[in-house]
Backbone as a ProteinNet text record, in pm:
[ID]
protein_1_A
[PRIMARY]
XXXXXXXXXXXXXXXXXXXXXXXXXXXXXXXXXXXXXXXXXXXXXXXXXXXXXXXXXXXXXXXXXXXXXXXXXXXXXXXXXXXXXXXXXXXXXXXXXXXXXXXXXXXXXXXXXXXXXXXXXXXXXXXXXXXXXXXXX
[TERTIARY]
84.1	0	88.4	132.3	138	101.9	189.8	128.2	128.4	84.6	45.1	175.4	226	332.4	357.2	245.6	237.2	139.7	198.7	150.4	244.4	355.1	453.3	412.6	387.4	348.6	235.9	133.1	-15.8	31.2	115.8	135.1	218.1	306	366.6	273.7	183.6	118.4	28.6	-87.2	-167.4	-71.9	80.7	116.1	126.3	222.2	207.5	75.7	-17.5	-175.3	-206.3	-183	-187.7	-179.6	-249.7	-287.7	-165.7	-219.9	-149.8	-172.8	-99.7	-112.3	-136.3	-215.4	-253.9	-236.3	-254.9	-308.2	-213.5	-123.8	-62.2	1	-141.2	-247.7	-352.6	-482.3	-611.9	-613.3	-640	-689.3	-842.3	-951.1	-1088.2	-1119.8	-1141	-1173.6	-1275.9	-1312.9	-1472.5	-1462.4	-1615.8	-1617.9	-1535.2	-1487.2	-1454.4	-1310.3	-1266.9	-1170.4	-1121.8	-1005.6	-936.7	-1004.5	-1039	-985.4	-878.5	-852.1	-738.1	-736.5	-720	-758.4	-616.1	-554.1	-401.7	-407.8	-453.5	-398.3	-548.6	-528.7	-601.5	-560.6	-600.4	-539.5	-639.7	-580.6	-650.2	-592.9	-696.9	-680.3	-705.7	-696.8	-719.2	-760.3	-915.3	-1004	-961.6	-916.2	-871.8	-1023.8	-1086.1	-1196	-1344.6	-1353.9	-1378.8	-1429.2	-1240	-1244.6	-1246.2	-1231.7	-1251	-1197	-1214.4	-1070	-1174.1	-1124.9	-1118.1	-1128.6	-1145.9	-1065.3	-1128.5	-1028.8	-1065.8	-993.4	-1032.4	-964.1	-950.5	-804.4	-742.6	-713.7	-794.1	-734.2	-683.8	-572.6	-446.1	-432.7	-460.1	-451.4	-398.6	-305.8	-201.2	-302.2	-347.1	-382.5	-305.1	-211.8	-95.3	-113.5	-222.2	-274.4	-304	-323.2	-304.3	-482.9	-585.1	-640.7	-755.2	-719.7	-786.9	-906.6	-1005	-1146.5	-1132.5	-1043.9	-1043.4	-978.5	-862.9	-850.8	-946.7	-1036.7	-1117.5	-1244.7	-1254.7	-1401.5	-1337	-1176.3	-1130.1	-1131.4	-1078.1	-1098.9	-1254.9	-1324.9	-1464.4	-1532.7	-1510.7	-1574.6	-1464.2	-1351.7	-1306.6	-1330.4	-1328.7	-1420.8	-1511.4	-1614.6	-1730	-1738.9	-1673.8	-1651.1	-1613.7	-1455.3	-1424.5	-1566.2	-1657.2	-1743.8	-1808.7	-1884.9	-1988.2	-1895.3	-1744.2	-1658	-1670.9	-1630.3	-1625.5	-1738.8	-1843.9	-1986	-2030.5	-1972.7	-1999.6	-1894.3	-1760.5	-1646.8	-1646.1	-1615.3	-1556.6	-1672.4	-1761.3	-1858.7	-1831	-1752.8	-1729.2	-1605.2	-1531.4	-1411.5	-1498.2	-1421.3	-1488.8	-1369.3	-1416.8	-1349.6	-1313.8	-1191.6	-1117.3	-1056.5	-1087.3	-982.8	-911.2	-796.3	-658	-641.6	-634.7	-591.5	-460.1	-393.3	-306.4	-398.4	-368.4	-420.1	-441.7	-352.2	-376.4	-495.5	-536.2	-591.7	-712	-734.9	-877.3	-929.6	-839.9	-868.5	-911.1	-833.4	-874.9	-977.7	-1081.5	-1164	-1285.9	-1204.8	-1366.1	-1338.5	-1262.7	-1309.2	-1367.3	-1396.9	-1527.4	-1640.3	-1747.5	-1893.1	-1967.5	-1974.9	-2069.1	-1953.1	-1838.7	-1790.6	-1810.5	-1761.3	-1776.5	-1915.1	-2033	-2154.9	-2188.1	-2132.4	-2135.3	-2076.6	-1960.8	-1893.7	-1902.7	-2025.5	-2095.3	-2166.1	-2216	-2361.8	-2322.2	-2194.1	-2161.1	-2143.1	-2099.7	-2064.3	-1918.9	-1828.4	-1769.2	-1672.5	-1550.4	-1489.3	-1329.6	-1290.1	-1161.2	-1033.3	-927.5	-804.6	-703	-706.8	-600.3	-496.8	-398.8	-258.2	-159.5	-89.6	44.3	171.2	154.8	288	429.8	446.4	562.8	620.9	514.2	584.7	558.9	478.4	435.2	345.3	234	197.2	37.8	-53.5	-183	-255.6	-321.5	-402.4	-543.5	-633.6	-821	-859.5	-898.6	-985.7	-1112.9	-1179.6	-1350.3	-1440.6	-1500.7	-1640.3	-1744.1
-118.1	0	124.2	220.8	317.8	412.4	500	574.9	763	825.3	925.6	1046	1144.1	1175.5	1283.4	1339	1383.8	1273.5	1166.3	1080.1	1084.8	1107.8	1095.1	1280.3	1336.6	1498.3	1461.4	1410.3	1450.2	1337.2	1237.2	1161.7	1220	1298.5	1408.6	1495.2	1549.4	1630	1608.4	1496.9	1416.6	1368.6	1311	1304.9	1486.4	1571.7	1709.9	1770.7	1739.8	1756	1681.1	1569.9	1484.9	1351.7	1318.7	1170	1052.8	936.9	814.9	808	750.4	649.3	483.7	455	312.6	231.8	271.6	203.9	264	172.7	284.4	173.1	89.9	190.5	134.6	152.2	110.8	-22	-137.7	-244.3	-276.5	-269.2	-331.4	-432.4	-523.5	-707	-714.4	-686.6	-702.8	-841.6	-885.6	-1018.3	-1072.9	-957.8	-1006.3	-971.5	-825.3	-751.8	-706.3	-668.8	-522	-427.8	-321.9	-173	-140.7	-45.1	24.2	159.4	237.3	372.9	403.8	486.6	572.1	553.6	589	605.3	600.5	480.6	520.4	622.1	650.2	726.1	726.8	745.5	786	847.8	935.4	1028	989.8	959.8	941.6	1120.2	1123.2	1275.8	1236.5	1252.7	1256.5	1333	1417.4	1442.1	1386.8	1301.9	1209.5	1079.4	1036.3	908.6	803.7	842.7	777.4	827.6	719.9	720	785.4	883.4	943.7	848.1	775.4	693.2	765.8	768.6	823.1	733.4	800.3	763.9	853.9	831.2	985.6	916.1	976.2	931	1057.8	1026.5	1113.4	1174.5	1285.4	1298.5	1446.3	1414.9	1534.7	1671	1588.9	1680.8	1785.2	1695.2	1763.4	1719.6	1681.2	1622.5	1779.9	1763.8	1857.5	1951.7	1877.7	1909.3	1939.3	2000.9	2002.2	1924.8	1914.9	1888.3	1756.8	1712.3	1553.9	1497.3	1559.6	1494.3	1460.7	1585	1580.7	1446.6	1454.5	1347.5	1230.6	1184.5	1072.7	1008.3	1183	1122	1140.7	1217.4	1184.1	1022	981.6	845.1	771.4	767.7	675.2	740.4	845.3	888.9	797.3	803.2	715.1	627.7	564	392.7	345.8	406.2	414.5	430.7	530.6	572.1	441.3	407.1	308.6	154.1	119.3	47	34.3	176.5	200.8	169.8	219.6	201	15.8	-32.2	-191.3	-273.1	-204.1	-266	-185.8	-64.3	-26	103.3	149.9	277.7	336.6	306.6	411.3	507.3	475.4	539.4	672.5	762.2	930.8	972.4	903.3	965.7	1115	1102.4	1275.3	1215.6	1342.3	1371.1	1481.7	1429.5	1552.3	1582.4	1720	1786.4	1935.3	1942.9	2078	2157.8	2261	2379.6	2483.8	2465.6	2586.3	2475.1	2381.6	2327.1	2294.2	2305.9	2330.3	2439.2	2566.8	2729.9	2711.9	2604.7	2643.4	2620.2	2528.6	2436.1	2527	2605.8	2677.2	2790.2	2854.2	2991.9	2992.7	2876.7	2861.6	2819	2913.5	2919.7	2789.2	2754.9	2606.5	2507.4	2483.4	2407.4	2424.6	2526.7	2559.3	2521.2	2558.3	2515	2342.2	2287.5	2155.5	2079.3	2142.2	2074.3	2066.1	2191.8	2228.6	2096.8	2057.6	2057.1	1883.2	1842.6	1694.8	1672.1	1747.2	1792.3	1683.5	1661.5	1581.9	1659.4	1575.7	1610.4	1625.4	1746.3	1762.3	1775.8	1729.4	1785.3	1880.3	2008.2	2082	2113.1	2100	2106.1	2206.8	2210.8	2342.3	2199.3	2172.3	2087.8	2175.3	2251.6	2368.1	2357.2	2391.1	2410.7	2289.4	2163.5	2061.4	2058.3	2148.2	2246.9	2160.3	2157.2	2114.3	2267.6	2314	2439.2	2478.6	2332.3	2369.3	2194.6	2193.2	2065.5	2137.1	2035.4	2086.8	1946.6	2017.4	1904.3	1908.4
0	0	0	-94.6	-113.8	-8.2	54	165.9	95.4	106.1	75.9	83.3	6	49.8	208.9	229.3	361	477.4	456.8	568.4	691.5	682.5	808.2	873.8	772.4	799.9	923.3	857.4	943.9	1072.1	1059.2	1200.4	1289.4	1263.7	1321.1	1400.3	1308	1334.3	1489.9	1416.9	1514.3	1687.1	1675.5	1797.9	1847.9	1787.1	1850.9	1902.2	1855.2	1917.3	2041.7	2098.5	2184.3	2148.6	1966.6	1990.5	1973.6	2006.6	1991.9	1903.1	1766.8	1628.3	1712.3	1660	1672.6	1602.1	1477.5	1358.9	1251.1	1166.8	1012.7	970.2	863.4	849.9	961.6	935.6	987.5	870.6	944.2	820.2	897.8	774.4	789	739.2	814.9	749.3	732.3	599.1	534.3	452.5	452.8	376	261.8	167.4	59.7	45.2	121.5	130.8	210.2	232	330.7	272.4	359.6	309.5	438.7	386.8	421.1	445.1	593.7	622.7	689.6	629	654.5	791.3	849.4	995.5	1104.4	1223.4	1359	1441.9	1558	1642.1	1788.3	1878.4	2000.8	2054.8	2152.3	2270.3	2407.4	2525.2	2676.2	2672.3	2723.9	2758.2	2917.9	3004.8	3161.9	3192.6	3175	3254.5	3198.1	3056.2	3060.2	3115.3	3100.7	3139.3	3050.8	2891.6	2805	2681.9	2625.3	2467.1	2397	2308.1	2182.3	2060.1	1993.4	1848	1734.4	1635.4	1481.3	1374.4	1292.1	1151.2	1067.8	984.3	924.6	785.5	713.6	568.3	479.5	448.1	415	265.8	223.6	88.5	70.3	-65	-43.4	-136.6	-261.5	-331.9	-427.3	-507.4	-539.4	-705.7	-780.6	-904.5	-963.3	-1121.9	-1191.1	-1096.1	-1050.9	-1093.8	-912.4	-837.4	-700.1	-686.1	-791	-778	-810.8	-948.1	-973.4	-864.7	-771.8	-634.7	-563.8	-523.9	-466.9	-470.1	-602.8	-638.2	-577.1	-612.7	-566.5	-423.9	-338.5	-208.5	-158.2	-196.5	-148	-192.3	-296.8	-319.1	-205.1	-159.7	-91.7	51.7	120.6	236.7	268	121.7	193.7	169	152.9	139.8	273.7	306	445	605.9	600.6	647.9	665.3	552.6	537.9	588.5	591.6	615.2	829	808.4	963.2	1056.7	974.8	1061.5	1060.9	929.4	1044.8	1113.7	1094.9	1209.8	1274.9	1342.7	1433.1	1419.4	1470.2	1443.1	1596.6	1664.6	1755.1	1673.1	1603.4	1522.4	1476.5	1473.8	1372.6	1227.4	1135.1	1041.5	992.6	975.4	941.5	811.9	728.6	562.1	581.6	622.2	642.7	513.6	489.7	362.2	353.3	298.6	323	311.7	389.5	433.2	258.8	194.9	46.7	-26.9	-36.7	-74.7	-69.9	87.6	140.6	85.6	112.2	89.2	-41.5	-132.4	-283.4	-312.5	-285.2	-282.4	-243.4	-116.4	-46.1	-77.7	-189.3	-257.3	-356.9	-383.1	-507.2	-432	-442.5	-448.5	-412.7	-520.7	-576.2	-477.1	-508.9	-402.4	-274.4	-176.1	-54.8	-12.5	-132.5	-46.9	-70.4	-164.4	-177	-60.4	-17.8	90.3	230.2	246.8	361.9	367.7	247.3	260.9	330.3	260.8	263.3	442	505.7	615.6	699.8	620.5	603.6	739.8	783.9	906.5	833.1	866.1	793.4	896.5	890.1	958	889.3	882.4	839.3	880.7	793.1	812.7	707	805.3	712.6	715.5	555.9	512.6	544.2	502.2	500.8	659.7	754.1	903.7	973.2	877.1	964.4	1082.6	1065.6	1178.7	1174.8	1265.6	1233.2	1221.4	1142.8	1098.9	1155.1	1158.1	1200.7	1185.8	1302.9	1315.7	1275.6	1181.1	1148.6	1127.3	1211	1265.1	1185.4
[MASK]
+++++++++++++++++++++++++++++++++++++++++++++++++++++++++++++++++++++++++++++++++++++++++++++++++++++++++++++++++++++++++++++++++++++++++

């Protein structure tokens, strides 16, 4: 499996935030197949009392073309999603994306409100400083 070229970026990232990597990658044992989700992760919430778990699927977005990225990782988002919800549905899927890329995406109109509308969970990141940018829920 091919890992994404800012995959060691966003696991960087994810431990400087607090979390544990668990999983790299995430493997899902479905009837017929694996899938395969870049990275688990957890958090210990101390006032809580209880684990955090997600899933981070990793995409650089570095193709001629932002939107044909885009269609790509949204059809595999929800594959993952619909994957997650019958193994593991306590997990919360995240699509880490670089930070200029998101921006590009949501200064167009018709996109920005398309992507509202999907209400999908994003992790942003600054590749350049290795920095995490905006968790969005």
């Amino acid at each position: 499996m091919a890992k994404d070229i800012f995959h060691d970026i966003v696991k960087t990232v994810l431990q400087q935030d607090g979390w544990t990597i668990t999983h790299d990658p995430l493997t899902l044992k479905l009837s017929k197949r694996n899938l395969f989700i870049d990275l688990g992760a957890e958090r210990i919430m101390a006032a809580e009392r209880d684990n955090q778990k997600i899933a981070i699927e990793v995409k650089s977005f570095v193709g001629l073309s932002p939107l044909t990225d885009f269609y790509k990782a949204l059809g595999q988002y929800q594959l993952n999603i619909l994957a997650l919800k019958r193994k593991m549905p306590y997990r919360v899927l995240y699509l880490a994306m670089p930070q200029e890329s998101y921006e590009t995406l949501m200064n167009d109109d018709i996109l920005a409100e398309f992507l509202n509308e999907l209400s999908l969970r994003y992790i942003i990141f600054d590749p350049k400083n290795k920095q995490l940018v905006q968790w969005i829920n």
